[in-house]
C-alpha positions as CSV (number, residue, x, y, z in Angstrom):
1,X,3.6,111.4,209.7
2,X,2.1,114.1,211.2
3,X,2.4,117.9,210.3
4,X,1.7,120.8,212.9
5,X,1.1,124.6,212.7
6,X,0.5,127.6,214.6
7,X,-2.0,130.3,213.9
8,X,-2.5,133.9,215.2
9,X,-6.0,135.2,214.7
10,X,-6.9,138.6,214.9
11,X,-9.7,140.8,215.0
12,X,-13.0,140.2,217.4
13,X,-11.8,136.9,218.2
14,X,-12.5,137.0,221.8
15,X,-15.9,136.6,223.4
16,X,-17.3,135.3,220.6
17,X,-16.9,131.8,221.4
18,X,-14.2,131.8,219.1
19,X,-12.0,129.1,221.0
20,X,-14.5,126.3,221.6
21,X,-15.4,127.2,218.1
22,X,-12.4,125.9,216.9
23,X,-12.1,123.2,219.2
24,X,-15.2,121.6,217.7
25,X,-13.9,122.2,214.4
26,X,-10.4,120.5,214.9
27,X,-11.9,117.1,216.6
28,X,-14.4,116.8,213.3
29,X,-10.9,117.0,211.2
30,X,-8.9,114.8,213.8
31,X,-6.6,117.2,214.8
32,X,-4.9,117.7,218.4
33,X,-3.5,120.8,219.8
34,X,-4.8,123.6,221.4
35,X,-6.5,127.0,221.5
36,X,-6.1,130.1,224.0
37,X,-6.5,134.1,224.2
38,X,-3.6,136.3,224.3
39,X,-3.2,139.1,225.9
40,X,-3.4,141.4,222.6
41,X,-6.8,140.6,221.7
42,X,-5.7,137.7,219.5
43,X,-6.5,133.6,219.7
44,X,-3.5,130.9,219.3
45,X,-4.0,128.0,217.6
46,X,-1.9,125.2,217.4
47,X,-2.7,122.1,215.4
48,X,-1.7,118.6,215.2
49,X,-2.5,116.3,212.4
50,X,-2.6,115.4,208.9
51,X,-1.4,118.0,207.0
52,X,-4.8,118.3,204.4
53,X,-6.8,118.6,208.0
54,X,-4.8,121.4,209.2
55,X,-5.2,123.1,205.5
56,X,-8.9,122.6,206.3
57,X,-8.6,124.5,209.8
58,X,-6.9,127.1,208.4
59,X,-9.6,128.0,206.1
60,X,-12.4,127.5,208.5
61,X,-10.4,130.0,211.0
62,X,-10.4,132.5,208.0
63,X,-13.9,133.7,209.0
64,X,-14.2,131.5,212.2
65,X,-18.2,131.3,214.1
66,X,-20.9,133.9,212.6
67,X,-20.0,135.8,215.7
68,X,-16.5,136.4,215.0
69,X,-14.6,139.2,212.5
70,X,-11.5,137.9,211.6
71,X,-8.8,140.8,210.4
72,X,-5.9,137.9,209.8
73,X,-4.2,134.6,210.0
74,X,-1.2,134.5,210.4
75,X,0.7,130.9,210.2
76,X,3.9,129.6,211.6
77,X,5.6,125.7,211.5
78,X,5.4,124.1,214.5
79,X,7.2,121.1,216.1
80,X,4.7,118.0,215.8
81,X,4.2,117.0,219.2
82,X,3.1,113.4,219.4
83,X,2.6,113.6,222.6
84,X,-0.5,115.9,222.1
85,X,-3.8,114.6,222.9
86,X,-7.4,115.9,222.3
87,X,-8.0,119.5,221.9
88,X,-7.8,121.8,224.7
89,X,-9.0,125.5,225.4
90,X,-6.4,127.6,227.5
């Protein structure tokens, strides 16, 4: 069965290739889902997988590329949605 979360990541998170970061981070743990920029300077994350993967993201976006300065993560459940495929950058 598949587990699924949401992060919000804040600091200098934008322009710092943050998202396809990520992205590239999630397909070497198997997990689908999604990053994008928000308005307020943060990035969403939302992650689909095995729920020791999705552990594993969520320390990797603790610091996030060498570029990045992550303030905080914050982390919310999420519906698994099976129908979910690959990993996408909005």
């Amino acid at each position: 069965m598949n587990s699924a979360a949401r992060f919000l990541v804040g600091g200098h998170v934008q322009g710092v290739f943050f998202r396809a970061s990520t992205r590239e981070q999630a397909l070497r743990l198997g997990l689908r889902g999604h990053a994008r920029n928000l308005d307020d300077g943060r990035v969403e994350v939302v992650a689909v997988g095995e729920a020791q993967a999705i552990v594993a993201l969520a320390r990797w976006l603790e610091d996030g590329p060498p570029a990045a300065r992550v303030s905080g993560v914050e982390r919310f459940a999420h519906e698994a949605d099976e129908a979910v495929q690959g990993f996408d950058i909005l």
